[in-house]
C-alpha positions, 0 to 999 in steps of 0.5 A, spaced: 498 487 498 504 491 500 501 497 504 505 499 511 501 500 515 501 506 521 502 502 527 508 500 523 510 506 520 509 509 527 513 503 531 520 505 525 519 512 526 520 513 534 525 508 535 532 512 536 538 509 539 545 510 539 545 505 532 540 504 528 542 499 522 538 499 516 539 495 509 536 495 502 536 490 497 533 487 491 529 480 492 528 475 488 521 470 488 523 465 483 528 463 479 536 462 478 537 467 484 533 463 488 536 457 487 543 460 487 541 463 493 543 469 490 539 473 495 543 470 501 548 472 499 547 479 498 545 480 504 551 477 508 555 481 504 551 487 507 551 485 514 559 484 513 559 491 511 554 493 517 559 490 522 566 494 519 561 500 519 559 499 526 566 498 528 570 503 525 565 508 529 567 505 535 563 500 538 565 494 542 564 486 538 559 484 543 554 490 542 555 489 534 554 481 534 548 483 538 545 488 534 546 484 527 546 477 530 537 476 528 540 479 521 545 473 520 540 467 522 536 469 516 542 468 511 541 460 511 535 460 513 532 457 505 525 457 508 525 465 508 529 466 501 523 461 498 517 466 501 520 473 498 517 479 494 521 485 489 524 488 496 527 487 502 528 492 508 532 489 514 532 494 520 536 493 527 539 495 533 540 493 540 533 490 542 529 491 536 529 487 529 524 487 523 524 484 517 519 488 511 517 485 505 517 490 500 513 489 493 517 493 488 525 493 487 529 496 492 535 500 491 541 497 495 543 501 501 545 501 508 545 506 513 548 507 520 545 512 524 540 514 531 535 512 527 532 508 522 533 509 514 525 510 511 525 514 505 524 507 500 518 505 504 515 511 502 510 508 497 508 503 501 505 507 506 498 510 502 495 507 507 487 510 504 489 510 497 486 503 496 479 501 491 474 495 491 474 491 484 467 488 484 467 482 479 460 481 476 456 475 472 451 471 472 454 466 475 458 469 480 460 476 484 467 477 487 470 483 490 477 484 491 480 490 495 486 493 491 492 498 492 498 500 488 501 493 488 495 488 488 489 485 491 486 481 494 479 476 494 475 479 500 470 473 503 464 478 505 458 474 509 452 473 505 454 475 498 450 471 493 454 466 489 451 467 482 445 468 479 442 460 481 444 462 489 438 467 489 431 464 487 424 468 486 417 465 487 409 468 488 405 467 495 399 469 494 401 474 489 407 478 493 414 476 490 419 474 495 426 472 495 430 466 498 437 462 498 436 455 497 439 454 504 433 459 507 436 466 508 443 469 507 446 463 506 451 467 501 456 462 499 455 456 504 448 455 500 447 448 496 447 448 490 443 443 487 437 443 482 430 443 482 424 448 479 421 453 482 413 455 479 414 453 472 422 457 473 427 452 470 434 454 470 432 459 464 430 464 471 436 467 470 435 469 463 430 474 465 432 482 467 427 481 473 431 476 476 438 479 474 435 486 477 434 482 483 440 478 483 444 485 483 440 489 488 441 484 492 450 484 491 449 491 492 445 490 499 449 485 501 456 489 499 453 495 503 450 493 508 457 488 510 463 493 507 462 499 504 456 503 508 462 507 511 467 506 506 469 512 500 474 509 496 473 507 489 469 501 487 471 498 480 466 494 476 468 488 471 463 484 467 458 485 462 456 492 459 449 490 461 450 488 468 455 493 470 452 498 467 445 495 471 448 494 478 450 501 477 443 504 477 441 500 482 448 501 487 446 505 493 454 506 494 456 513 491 463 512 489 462 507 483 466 508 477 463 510 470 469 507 467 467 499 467 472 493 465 469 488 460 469 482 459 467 475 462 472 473 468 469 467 471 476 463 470 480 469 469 486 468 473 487 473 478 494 477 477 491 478 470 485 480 472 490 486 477 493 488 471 487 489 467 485 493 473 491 498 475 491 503 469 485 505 471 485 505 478 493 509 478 489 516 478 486 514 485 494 512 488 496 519 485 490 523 487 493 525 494 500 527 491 496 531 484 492 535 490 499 536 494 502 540 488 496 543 486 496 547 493 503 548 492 502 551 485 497 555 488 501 558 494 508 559 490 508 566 491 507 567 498 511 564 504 508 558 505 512 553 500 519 553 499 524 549 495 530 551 500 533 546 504 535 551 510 527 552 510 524 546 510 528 541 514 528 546 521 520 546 518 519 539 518 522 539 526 517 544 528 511 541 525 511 547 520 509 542 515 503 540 511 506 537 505 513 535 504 516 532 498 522 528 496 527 527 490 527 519 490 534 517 492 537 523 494 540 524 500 543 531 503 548 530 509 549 534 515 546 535 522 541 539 525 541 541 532 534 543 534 535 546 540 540 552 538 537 552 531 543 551 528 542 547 522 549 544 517 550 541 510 555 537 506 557 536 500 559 529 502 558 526 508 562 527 513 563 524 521 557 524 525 552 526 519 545 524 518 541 524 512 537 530 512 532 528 507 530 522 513 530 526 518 525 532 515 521 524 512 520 522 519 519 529 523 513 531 518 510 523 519 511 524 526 507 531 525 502 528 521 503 531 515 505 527 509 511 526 505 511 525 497 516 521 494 518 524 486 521 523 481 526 529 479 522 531 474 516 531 477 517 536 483 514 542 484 521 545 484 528 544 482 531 541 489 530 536 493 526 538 497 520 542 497 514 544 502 508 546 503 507 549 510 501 549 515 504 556 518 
């Protein structure tokens, strides 16, 4: 999956230096670029540029190759180009280097400047807005944890591997439960045949032993993962099963709407796409509610859409929410010292990118930043604030 998480956000976002070096590009995963090495080649053209924009500043040949040095490695390195996503974001300067793979086409762009360019990133910082994707029959139970760019089969201890992975008997008239392999064997259990009181293998025909099986996923899935959890849980099966589990699911957070079908041998990015519609509202929940506040308070004096408002706010923890044209920038400098703030229409010698700057100083501050579409922000700008004070 493809979620940045806080210490990694947190790591690019406090380091300052005199350069920075950041680059954006496309990547391929698969096919004639991969081949070509397409991708190599683009980034050696980036680096090559980095090194001209690093010397025409200024700087000195030996602090530059230190600086780019990790970059050009990577460029004949086949192993790395054979292991790539949609995107991919370098970002260097002296002592420090990362690489982040990015699941979803970037931009190309570089960017020189105190500190590191993050703005495309954005989306893959929602850290909390993730779901769980349970998959129900009565051959198996599986459940995935999802994001906005994919999912991933999570191993839970204990978890009944189907319907023949739970095996009910009387003794002395009270009905009890027991894996094959004594209690919790979960997936390691055997799996071999055998009657048990008169049950064949019609057992797991029968509603009562369904009603078993699933009150004992939803033991298994609260007690191991979802007792503290409040994100989303999407069911995907029969509507019988998953309308059954449902009524018994002790977790409060199971969406009504269920994913039919029989996906035993259902591969898995099939499976994911047939999930995401439903799931997209919870990636858009946290902006949906950001706008409402905006929408509600747009008369008083705790939203602005002008940038000399909201870029000194954003420096001076003022912000709650900030929201941000996708592949904008505005140029200039902000000293916030004297409070004196300055914008160009073009960029200009010793200029940063605005835009970044208020992005980094809101995270930093703990407020939240929204990357939008021009037609979906609140107002006709390129930035846009909700405001703690």
């Amino acid at each position: 999956m493809g979620v940045l998480s806080k210490d990694e956000l947190a790591e690019l976002t406090s380091y300052e230096a005199d350069c920075c070096v950041s680059i954006f590009m496309p990547a391929h995963s698969s096919g004639v670029e991969v081949n070509n090495q397409h991708d190599a080649i683009v980034l050696k053209n980036n680096l090559q540029s980095a090194r001209k924009m690093l010397l025409d500043k200024g700087k000195n040949q030996r602090t530059v190759e230190t600086i780019l040095q990790e970059g050009f490695k990577l460029v004949d390195d086949r192993e790395f180009w054979n292991s790539q996503s949609e995107g991919l974001a370098l970002f260097m300067a002296e002592g420090f280097f990362k690489i982040i793979k990015m699941p979803f086409k970037a931009k190309e762009e570089r960017y020189i400047n105190s500190t590191f360019y993050i703005v495309p990133l954005l989306p893959m910082t929602s850290e909390n807005e993730h779901f769980y994707l349970l998959l129900l029959s009565k051959k198996d139970a599986n459940i995935y944890r999802g994001d906005a760019f994919g999912m991933e089969l999570l191993e839970i201890e204990g978890l009944p591997n189907g319907m023949d992975d739970v095996i009910h008997f009387e003794e002395k008239n009270a009905r009890q439960t027991m894996r094959r392999a004594g209690g919790g064997a979960g997936r390691d259990a055997i799996t071999g045949g055998g009657n048990y009181h008169g049950h064949g293998t019609g057992l797991a025909e029968e509603p009562e032993y369904i009603s078993q099986y699933l009150k004992e996923v939803d033991q298994t899935l609260w007690t191991e993962l979802l007792s503290n959890e409040k994100a989303p849980l999407i069911l995907a099966g029969t509507e019988a099963i998953a309308g059954s589990y449902r009524l018994i699911s002790k977790y409060k957070n199971v969406v009504e709407k269920v994913i039919t079908g029989n996906f035993d041998h259902e591969d898995k990015s099939v499976i994911y796409q047939k999930v995401k519609e439903l799931a997209a509202p919870i990636f858009e929940e946290n902006t949906r509610k950001a706008l409402n506040a905006y929408y509600e308070n747009s008369t008083g004096a705790l939203t602005s859409s002008i940038p000399e408002d909201v870029i000194p706010a954003s420096f001076y923890s003022q912000i709650s929410d900030l929201f941000v044209v996708k592949d904008e920038h505005i140029w200039g400098t902000f000293d916030e010292v004297s409070n004196e703030l300055k914008i160009h229409e073009e960029p200009q010698e010793g200029d940063t990118c605005l835009i970044n700057k208020a992005v980094v100083k809101t995270i930093k501050n703990g407020g939240s930043v929204h990357l939008m579409q021009r037609d979906k922000m609140p107002a006709d700008s390129k930035v846009a604030a909700f405001m703690r004070f």
